[in-house]
N, C-alpha and C positions, 0 to 999 in steps of 0.2 A: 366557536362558530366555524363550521367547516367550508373549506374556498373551493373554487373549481378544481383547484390540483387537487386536492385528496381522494377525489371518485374519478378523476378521469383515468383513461385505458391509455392515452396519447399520453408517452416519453419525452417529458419537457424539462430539460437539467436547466438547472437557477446557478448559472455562473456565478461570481463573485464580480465585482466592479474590475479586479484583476482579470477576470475572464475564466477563474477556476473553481473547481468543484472537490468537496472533500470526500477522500475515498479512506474509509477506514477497510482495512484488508484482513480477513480471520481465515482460520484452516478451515476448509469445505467438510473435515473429517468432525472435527472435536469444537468448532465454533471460538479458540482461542486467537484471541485478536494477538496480529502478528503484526502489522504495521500501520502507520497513519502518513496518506500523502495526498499531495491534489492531483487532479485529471486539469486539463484544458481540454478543448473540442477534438481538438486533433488527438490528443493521448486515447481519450475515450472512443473517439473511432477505432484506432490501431488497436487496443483495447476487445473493442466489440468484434474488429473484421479478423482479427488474428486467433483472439481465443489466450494471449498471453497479454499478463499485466505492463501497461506503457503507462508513464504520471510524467508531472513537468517538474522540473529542478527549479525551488523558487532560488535557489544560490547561485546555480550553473545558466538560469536561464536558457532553461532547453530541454526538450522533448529527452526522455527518457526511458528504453526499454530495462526493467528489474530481473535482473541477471544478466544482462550484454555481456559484461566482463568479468565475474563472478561466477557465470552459469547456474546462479539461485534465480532461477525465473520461478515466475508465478502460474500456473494454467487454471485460468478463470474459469470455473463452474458453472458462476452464477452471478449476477448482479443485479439489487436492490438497491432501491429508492424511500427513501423516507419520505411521509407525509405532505413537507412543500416541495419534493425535488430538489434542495439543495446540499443533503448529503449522498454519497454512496456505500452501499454495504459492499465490497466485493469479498464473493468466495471463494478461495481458491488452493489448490492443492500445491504444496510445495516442491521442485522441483532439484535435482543435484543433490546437494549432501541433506538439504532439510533446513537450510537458515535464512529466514526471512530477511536477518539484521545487517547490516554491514559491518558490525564485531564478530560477527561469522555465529551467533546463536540466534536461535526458532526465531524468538519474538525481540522486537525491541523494545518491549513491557518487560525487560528481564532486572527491574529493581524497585523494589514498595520504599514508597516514603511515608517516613515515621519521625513525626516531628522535624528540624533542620538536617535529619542524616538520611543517606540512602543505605538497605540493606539488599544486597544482588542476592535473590529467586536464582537463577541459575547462572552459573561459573561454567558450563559448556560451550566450549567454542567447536563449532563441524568445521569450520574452515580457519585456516590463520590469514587476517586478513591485510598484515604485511606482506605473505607472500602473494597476496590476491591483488594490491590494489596497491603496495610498494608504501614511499614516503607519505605521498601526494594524497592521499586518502580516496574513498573511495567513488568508483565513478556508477554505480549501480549496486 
């Protein structure tokens, strides 16, 4: 049975009781999902008024621009909404060497699980992300 979100034109995000919204992130080029993070209102503003990807650190507790420190920013394309407005699609092109990840490759899908083991899809790193982001790990 379909509700008012799904026909309406009016941009209505369905927070979480936390107050966030899940943003899955894929390349604008090739449609390869490259990350999974939340938005809060504010993220998604800066988000929409900037034109670069901002999410909230649910670790850091804190608004977060994706490449601040890194320079892998994200330049949003596009962004979609699912059905009830409570996920996002965002599209976007990758920026700097090309790594979405904070291990310094594309995606951070980069290993299939196969029964209890992981096998890593790709072993490319674009960035070392010791020299990027030191001990402390990483801050975007």
């Amino acid at each position: 049975m379909a509700s008012d979100l799904d026909e309406t034109h009016a941009f209505q995000p369905r927070f979480d009781r936390d107050g966030l919204i899940a943003a899955i992130v894929t390349d604008a080029g090739d449609g390869t999902v490259l990350m999974f993070a939340y938005m809060n209102a504010e993220s998604l503003r800066l988000t929409q008024d900037t034109g670069i990807a901002h999410f909230w650190s649910r670790s850091r507790q804190a608004l977060w621009k994706k490449g601040e420190t890194s320079g892998e920013m994200l330049k949003v394309i596009e962004i979609l909404t699912d059905c009830d407005q409570d996920v996002l699609q965002v599209k976007a092109q990758l920026q700097g060497k090309g790594a979405a990840c904070h291990t310094g490759r594309r995606s951070c899908f980069y290993r299939r699980v196969e029964g209890d083991r992981l096998i890593f899809l790709d072993e490319d790193r674009l960035f070392d992300p010791g020299a990027v982001y030191g001990r402390g790990g990483p801050a975007s």
